[in-house]
ZADOMI-488385 format. One record per residue: residue number from 1; residue in three letters; z, y, x of N, C-alpha, C in turn. Coordinates in Angstrom, 2 decimals, decimal comma, always signed. Each point is the difference from the previous one (the first is absolute). Example, Ala and Ser with C-alpha at 12.3 -4.5 7.8 and 13.67 -1.06 7.14 Angstrom:
num residuo n.up n.north n.east ca.up ca.north ca.east c.up c.north c.east
1 ALA +7,80 -5,69 +13,19 +0,00 +1,19 -0,89 +0,00 +1,20 +0,90
2 SER -0,72 +1,05 -0,35 +0,06 +1,19 +0,82 +0,73 +1,09 -0,77
***
This chain:
num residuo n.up n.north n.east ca.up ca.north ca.east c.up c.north c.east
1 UNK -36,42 +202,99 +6,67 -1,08 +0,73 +0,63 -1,03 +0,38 -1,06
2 UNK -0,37 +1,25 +0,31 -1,22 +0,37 -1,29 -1,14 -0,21 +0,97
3 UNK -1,19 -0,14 -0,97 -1,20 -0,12 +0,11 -0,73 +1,12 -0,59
4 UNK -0,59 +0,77 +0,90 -0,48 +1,15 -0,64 -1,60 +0,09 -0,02
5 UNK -0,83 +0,91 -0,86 -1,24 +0,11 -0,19 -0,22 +1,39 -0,01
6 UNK -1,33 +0,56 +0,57 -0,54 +1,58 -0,84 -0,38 +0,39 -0,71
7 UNK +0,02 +0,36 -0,85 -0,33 +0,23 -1,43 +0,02 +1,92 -0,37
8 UNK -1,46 +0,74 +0,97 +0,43 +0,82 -0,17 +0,57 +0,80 +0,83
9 UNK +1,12 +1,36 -0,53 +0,62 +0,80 +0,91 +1,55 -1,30 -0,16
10 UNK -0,03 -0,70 -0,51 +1,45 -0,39 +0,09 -0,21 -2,03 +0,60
11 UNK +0,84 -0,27 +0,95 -0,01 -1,18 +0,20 +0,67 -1,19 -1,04
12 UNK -0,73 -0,35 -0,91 +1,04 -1,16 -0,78 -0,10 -1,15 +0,29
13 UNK +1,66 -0,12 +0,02 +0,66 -1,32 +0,20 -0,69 -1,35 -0,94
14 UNK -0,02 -0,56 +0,91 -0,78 -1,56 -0,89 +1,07 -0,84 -0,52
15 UNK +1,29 +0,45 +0,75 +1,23 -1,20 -0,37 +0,92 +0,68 +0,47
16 UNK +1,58 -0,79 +0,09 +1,32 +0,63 +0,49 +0,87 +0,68 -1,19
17 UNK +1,07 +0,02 +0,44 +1,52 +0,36 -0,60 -0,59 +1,41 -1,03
18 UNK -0,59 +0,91 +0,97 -0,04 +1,22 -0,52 -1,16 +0,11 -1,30
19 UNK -1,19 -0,88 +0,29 -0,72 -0,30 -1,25 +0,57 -0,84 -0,99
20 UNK +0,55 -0,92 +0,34 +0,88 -1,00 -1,16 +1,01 +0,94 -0,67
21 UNK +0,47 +0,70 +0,68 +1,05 +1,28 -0,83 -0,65 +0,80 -0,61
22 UNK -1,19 +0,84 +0,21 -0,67 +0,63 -0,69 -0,92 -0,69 -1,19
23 UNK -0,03 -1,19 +0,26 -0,89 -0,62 -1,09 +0,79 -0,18 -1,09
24 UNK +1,34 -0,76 +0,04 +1,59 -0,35 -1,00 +0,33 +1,55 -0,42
25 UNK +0,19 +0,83 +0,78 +0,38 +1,05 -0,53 -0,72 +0,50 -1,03
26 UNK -1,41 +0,26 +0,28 -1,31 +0,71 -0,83 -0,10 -0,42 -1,29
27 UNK +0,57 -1,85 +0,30 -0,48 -0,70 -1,50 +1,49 +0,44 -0,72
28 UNK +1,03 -0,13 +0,36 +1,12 +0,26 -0,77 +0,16 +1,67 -0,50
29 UNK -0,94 +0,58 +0,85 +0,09 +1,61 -0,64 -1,09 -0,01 -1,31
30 UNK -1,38 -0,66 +0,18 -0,93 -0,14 -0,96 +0,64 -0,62 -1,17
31 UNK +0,61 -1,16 -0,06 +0,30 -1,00 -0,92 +1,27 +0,72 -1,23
32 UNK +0,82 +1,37 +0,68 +0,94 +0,64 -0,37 -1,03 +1,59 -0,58
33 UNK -1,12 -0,07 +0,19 -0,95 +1,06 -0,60 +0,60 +1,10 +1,11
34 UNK +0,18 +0,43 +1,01 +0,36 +0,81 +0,56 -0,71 +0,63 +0,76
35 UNK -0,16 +0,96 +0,59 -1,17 +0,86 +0,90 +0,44 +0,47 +1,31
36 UNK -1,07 -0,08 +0,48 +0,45 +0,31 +1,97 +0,52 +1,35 -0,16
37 UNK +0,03 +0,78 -1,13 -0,13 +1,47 +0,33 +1,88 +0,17 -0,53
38 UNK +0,59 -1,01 -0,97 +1,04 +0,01 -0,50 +1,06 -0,61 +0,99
39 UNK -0,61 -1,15 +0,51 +0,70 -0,49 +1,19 +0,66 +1,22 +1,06
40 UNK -0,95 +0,44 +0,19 -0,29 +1,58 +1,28 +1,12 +0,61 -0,05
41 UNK -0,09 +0,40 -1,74 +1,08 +1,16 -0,64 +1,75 -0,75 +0,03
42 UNK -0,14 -1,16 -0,67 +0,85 -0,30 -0,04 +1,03 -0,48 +1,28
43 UNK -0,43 -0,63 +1,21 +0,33 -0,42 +1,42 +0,01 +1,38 +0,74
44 UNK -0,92 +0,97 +0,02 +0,14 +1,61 +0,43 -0,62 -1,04 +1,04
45 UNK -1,43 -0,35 +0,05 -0,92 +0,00 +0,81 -1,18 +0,51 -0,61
46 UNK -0,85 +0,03 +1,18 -1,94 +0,80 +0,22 -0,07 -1,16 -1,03
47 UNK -0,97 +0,25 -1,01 -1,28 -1,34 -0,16 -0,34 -0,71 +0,92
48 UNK -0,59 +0,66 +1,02 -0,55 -0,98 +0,83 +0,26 -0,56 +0,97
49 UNK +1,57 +0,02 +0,18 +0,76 -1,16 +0,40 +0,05 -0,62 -0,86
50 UNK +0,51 -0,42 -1,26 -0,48 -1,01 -0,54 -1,07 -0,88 +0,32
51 UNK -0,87 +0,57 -0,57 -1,53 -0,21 +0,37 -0,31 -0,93 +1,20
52 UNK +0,74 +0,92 +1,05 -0,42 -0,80 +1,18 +1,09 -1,32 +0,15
53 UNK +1,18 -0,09 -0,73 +0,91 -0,97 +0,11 -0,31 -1,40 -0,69
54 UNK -0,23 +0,78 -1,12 -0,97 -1,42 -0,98 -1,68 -0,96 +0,57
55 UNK -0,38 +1,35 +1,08 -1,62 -0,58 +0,30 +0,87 -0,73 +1,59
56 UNK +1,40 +0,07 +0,08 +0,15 -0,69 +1,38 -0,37 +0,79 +1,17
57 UNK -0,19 +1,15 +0,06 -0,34 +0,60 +1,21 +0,68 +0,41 +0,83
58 UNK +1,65 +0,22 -1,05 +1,26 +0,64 +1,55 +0,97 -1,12 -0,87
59 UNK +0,66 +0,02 +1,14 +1,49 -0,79 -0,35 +1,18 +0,62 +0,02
60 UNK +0,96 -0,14 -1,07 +0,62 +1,07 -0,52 +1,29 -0,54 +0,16
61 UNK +0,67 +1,03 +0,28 +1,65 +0,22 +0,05 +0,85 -1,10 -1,37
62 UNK +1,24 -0,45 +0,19 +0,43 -0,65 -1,02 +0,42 +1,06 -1,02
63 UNK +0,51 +1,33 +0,45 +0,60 +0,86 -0,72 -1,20 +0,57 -1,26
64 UNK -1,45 -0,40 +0,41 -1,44 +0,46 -0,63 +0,22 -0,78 -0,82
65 UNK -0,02 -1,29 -0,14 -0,24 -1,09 -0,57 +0,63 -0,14 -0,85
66 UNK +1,78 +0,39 +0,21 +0,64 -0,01 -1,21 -0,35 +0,82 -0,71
67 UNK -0,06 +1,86 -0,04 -0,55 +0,72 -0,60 -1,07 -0,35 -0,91
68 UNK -1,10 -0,44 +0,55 -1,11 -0,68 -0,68 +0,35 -0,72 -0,98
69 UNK +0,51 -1,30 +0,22 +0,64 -0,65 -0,73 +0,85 +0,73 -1,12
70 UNK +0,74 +0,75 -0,02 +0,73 +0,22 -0,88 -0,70 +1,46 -0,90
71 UNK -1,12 +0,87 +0,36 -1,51 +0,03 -0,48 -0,52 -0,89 -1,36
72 UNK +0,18 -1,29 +0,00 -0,61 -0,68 -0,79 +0,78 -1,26 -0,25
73 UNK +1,57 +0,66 +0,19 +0,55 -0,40 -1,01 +0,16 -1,69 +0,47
74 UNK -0,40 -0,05 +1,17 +0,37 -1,86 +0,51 +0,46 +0,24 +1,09
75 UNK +0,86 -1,71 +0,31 +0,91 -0,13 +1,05 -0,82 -0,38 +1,57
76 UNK +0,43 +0,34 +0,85 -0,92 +0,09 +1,43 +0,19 -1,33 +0,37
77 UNK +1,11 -1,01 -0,45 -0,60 -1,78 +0,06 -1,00 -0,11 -1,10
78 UNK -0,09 +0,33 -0,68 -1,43 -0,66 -1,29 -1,19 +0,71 +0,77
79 UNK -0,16 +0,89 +0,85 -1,01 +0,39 +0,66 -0,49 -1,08 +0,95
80 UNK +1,09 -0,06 +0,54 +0,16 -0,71 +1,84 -0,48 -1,70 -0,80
81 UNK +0,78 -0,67 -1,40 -0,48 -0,98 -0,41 -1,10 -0,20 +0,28
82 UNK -1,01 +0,76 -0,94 -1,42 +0,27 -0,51 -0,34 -0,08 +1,43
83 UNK +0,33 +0,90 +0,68 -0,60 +0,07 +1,69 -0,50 -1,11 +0,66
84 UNK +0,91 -1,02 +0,09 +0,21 -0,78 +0,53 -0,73 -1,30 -0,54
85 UNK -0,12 +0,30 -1,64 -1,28 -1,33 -0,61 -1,52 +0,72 +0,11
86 UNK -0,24 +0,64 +0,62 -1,52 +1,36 +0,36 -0,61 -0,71 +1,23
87 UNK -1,40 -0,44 -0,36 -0,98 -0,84 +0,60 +0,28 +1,35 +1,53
88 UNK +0,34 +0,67 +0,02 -0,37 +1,37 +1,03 +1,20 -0,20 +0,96
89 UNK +1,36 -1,18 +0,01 +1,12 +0,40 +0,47 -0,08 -1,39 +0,65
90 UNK +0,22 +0,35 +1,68 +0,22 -0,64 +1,13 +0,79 -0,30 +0,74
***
């Protein structure tokens, strides 16, 4: 179950699957020097799905995830790992 807050025009999540994925993901795209805008290009998504996937705001298809994942060049268990040790995942 997420816990959500307002923050704004957009409601953010305080916790849950979809923030713990966006948080693991974000750091493994940062830590690889990579950019939301390369991710985009490379997966043939908007920016700001990204954007909104990493801030936890929609919850995304598995078929996204791999794309993403393979974006930056890591495996969608080393994501789901990371996920799963994320103060944010319930």
């Amino acid at each position: 179950m997420s816990v959500m807050v307002a923050r704004g025009k957009h409601i953010q999540p305080l916790m849950g699957p979809e923030k713990a994925f966006g948080q693991a993901f974000r750091a493994i795209r940062e830590e690889k020097g990579i950019s939301q805008e390369q991710v985009s290009l490379r997966a043939e998504l908007d920016r700001t799905t990204v954007s909104l996937i990493e801030r936890g705001l929609v919850s995304t298809k598995l078929g996204t995830i791999v794309k993403m994942c393979k974006a930056i060049r890591a495996f969608p268990s080393d994501v789901m790992r990371r996920m799963e040790k994320s103060r944010f995942y319930r």
